[in-house]
Short mmCIF file of the C-alpha atoms (twelve columns), coordinates in Angstrom:
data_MODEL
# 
_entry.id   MODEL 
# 
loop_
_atom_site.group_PDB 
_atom_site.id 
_atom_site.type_symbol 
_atom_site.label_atom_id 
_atom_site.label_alt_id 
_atom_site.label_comp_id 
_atom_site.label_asym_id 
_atom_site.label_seq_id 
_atom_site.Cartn_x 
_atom_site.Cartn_y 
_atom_site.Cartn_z 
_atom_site.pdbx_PDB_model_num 
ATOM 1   C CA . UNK A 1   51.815 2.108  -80.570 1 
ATOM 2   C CA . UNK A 2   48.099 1.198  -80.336 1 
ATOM 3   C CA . UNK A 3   45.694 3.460  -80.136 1 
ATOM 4   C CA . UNK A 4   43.150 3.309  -77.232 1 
ATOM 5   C CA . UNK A 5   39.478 3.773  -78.104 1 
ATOM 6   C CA . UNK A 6   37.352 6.763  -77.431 1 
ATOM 7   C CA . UNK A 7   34.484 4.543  -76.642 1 
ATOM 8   C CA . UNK A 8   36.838 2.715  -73.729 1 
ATOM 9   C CA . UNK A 9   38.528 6.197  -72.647 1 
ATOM 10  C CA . UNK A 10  34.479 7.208  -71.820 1 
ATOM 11  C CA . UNK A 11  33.856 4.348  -70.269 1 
ATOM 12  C CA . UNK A 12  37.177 4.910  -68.001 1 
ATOM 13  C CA . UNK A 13  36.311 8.333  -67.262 1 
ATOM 14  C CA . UNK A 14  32.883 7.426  -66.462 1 
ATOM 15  C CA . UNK A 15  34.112 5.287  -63.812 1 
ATOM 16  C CA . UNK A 16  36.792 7.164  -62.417 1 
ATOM 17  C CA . UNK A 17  34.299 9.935  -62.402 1 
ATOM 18  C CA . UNK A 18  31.276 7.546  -60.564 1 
ATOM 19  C CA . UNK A 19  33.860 6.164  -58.130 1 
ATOM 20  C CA . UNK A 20  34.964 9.390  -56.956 1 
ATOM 21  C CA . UNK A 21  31.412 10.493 -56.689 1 
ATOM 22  C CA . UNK A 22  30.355 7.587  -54.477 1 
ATOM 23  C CA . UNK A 23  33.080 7.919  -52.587 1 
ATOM 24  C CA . UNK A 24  31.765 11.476 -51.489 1 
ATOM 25  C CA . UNK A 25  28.821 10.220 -51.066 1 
ATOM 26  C CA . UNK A 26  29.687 7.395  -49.255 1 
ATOM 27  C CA . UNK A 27  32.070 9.629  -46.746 1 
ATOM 28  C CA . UNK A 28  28.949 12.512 -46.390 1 
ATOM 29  C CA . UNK A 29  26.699 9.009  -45.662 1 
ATOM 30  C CA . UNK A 30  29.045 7.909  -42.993 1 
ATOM 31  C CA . UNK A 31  29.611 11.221 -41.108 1 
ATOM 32  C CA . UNK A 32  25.298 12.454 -40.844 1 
ATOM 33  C CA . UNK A 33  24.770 8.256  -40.155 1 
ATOM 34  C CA . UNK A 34  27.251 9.211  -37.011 1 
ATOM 35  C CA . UNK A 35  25.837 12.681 -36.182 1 
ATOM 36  C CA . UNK A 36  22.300 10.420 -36.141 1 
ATOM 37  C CA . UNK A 37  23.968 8.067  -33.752 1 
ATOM 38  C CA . UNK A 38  25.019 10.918 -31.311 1 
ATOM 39  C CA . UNK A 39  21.713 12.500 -31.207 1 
ATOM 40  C CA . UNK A 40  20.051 9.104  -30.882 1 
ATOM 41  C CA . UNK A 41  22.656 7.994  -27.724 1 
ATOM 42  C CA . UNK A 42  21.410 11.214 -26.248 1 
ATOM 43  C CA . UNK A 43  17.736 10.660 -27.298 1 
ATOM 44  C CA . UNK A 44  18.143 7.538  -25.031 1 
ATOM 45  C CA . UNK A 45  20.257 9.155  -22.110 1 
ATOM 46  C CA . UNK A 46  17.523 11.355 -21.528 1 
ATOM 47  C CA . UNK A 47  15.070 8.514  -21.511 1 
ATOM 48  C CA . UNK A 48  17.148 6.812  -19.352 1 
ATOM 49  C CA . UNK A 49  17.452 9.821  -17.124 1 
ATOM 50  C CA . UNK A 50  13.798 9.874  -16.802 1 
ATOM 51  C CA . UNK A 51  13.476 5.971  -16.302 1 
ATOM 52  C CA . UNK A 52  15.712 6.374  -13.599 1 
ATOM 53  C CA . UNK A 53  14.012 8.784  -11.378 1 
ATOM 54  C CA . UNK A 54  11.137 7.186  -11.797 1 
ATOM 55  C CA . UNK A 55  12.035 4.477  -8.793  1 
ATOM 56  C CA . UNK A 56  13.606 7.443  -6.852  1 
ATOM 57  C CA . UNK A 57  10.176 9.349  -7.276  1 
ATOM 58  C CA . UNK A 58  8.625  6.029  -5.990  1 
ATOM 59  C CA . UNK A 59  10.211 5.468  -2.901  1 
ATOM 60  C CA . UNK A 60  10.842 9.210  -1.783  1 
ATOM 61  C CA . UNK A 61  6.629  8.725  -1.788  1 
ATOM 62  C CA . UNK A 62  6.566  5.303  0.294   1 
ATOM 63  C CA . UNK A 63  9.161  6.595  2.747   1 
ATOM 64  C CA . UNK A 64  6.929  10.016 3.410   1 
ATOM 65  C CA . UNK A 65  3.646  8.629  3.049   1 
ATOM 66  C CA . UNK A 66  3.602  5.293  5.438   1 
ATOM 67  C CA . UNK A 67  2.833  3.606  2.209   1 
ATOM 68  C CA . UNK A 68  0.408  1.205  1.264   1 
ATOM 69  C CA . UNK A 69  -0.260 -0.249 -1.698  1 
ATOM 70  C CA . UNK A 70  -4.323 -0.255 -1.768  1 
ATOM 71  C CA . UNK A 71  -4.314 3.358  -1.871  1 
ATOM 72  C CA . UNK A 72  -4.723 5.739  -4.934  1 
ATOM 73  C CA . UNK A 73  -1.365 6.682  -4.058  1 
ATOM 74  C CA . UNK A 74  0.204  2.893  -4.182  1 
ATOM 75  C CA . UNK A 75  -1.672 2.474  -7.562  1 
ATOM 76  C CA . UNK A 76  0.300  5.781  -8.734  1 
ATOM 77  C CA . UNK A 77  3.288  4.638  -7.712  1 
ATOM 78  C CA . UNK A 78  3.034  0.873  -9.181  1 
ATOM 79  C CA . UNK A 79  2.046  2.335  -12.316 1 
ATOM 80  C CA . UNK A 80  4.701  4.884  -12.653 1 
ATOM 81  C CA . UNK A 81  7.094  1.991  -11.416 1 
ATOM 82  C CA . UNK A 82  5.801  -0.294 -14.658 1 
ATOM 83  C CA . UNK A 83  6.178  2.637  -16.903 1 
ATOM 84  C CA . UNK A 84  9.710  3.561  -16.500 1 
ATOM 85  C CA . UNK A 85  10.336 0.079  -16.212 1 
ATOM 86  C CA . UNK A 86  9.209  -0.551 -19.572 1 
ATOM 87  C CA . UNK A 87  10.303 2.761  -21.207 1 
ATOM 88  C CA . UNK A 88  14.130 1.844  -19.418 1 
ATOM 89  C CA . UNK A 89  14.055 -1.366 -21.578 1 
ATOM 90  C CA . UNK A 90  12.635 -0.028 -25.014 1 
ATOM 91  C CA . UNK A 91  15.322 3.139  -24.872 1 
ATOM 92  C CA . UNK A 92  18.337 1.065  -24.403 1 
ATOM 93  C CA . UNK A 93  18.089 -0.498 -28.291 1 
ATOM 94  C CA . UNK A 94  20.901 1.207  -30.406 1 
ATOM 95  C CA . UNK A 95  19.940 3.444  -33.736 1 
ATOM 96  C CA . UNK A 96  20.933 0.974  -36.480 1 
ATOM 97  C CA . UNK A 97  18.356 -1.707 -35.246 1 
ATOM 98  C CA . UNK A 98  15.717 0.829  -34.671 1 
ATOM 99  C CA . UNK A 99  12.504 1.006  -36.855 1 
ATOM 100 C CA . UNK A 100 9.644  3.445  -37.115 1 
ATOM 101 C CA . UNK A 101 7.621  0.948  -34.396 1 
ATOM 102 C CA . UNK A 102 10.122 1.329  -32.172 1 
ATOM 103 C CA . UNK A 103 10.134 5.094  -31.821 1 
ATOM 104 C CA . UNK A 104 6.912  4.932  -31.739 1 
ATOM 105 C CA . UNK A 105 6.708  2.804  -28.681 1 
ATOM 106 C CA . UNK A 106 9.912  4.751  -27.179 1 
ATOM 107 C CA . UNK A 107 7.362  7.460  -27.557 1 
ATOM 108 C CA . UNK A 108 4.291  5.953  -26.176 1 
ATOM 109 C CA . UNK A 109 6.133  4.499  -23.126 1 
ATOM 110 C CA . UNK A 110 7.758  7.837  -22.573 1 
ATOM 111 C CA . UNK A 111 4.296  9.390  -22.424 1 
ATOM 112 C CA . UNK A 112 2.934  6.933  -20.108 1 
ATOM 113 C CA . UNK A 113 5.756  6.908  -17.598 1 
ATOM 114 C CA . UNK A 114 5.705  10.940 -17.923 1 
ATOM 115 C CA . UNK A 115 1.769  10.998 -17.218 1 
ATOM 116 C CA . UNK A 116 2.499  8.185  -14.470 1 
ATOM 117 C CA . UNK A 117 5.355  10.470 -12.729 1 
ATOM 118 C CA . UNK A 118 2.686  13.730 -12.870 1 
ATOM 119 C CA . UNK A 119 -0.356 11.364 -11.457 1 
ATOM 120 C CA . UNK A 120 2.006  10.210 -8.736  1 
ATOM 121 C CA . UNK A 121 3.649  13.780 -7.798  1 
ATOM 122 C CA . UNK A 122 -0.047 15.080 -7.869  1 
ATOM 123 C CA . UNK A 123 -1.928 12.439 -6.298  1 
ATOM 124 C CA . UNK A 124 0.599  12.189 -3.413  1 
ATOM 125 C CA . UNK A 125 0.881  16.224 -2.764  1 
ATOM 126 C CA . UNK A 126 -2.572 15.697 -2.200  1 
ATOM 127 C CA . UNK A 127 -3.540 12.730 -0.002  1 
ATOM 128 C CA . UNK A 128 -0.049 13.963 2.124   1 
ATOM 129 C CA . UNK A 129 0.733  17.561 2.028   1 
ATOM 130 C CA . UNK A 130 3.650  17.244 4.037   1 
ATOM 131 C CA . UNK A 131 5.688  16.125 1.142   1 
ATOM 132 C CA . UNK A 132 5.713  19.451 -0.557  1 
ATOM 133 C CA . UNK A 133 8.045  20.101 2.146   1 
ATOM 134 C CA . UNK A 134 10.366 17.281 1.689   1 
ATOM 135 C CA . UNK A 135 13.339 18.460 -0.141  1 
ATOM 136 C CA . UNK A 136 14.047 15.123 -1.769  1 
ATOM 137 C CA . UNK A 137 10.647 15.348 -3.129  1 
ATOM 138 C CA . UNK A 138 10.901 18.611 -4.672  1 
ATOM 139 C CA . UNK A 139 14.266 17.818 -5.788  1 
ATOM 140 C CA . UNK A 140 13.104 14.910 -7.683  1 
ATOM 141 C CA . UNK A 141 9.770  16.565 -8.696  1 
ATOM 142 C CA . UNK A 142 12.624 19.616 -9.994  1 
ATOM 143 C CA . UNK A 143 14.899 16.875 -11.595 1 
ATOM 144 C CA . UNK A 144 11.457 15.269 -13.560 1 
ATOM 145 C CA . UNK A 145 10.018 18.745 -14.876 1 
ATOM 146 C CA . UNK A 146 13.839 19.769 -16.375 1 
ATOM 147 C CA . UNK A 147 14.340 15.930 -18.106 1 
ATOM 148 C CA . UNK A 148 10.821 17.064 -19.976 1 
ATOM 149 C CA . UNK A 149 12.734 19.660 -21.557 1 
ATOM 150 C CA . UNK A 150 15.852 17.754 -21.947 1 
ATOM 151 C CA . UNK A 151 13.910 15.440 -23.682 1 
ATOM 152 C CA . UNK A 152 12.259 17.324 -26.124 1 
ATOM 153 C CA . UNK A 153 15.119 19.326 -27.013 1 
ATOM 154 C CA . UNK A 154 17.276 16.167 -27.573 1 
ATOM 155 C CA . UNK A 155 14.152 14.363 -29.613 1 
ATOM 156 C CA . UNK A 156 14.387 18.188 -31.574 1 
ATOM 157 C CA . UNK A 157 18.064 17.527 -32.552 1 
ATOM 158 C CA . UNK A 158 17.583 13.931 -33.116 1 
ATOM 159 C CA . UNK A 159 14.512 14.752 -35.796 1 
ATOM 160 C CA . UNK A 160 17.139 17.380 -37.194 1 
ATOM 161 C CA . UNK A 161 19.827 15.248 -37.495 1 
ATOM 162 C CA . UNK A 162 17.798 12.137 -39.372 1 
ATOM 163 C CA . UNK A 163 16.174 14.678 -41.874 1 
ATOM 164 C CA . UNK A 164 19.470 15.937 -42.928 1 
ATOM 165 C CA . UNK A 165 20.810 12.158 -43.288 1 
ATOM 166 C CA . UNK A 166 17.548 11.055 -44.783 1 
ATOM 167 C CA . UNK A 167 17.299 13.806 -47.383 1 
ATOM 168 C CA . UNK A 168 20.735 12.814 -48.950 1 
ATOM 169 C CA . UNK A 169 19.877 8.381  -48.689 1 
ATOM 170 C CA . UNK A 170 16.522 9.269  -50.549 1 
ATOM 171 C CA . UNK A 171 17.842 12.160 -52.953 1 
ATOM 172 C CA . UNK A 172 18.750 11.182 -56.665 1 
ATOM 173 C CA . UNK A 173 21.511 10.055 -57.595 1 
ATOM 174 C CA . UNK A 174 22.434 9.608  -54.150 1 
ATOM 175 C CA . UNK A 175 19.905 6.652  -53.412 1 
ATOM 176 C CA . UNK A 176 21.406 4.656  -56.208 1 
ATOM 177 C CA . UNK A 177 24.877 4.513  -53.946 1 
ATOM 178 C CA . UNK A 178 23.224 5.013  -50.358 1 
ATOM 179 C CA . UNK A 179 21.039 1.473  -51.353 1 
ATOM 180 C CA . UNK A 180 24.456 -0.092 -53.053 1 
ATOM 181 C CA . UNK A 181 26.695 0.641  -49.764 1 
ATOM 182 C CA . UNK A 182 23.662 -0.108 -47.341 1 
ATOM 183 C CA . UNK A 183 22.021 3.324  -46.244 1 
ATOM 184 C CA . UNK A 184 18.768 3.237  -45.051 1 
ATOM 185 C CA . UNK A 185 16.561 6.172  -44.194 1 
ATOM 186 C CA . UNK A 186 16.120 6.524  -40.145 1 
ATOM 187 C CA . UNK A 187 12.970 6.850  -38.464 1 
ATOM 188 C CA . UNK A 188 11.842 10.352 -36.522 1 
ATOM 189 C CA . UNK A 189 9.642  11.058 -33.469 1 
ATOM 190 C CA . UNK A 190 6.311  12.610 -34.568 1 
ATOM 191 C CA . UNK A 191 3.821  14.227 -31.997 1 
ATOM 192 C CA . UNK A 192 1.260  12.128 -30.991 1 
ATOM 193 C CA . UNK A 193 -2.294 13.199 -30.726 1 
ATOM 194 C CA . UNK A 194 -2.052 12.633 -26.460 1 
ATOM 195 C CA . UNK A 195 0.717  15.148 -26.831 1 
ATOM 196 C CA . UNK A 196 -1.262 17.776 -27.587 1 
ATOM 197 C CA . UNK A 197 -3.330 17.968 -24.987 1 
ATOM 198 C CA . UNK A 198 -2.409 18.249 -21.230 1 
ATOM 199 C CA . UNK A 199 -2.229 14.772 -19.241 1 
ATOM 200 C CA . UNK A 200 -4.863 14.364 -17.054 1 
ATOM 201 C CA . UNK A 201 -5.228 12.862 -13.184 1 
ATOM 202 C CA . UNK A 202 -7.129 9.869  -12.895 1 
ATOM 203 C CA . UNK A 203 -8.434 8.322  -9.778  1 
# 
């Protein structure tokens, strides 16, 4: 019976050995990719959440107000109309197409709808005072203040989740499989400079 050569009984261990690491790998990989995916789809609910009461806000104001459009209040509310608008389109892309520019204009569009929303409830409250006793209104205003927090505790999670998942694509000797099977490191949301200081009404 032939003998089989140490130098090929290496190589086979090697390889049994590197496939069953990358197959760890590989199923580690695919469940944090997923746990990314769930905080994303959330990331974007609560976007969408916001988006949508956006137009509620909007026409809660015209109905109360006897709107009309010249005013500081129409301005508000076509500006806080465009802004949701927008950030409704940019949230709806799904995680694996997403790059660092487009969290960063999820983010910027979230801000400018947010600081819309405020300039509207603000401006309105004051050029019509009767609204602060409109319980639509307050509902709405209620339903906007708790999505902030929503938001930011989902973008929280999200940032968790893609720093877990991003640690293992970029870690050695991980990277060498994550690059083979097609991992790619996620982006996060970073605080802007606006975000650190409190949005302002303009007139």
């Amino acid at each position: 019976m032939r003998k089989i050569s140490p130098v090929i009984l290496i190589l086979l261990g090697i390889l049994l050995v590197g496939g069953c690491y990358s197959c760890n790998v590989q199923k580690g990989l695919v469940a944090q990719d997923e746990d990314v995916k769930a905080k994303w789809a959330e990331v974007q609910n609560q976007y969408q959440r916001r988006a949508d009461l956006i137009p509620n806000l909007v026409a809660t104001v015209k109905g109360a107000a006897k709107f009309e459009s010249e005013t500081y209040v129409g301005v508000a509310a076509a500006r806080a109309g465009q802004a949701g608008a927008a950030l409704k389109n940019i949230a709806s892309k799904p995680v694996g197409d997403i790059e660092q520019s487009d969290v960063d204009e999820l983010q910027k569009a979230g801000a400018e709808a947010q600081t819309a929303a405020r300039n509207l409830i603000n401006i309105s409250v004051e050029a019509y005072p009767q609204l602060r006793a409109t319980e639509n209104f307050l509902g709405l205003q209620d339903q906007l203040e708790g999505t902030e927090n929503r938001i930011a505790t989902s973008r929280n999670a999200y940032n968790g989740s893609v720093q877990t998942y991003n640690t293992q694509v970029r870690q050695f000797p991980n990277n060498i499989f994550a690059n083979m099977l097609g991992f790619r490191a996620r982006p996060t949301f970073a605080a802007s400079a606006e975000a650190q200081n409190a949005p302002q009404v303009q007139f």
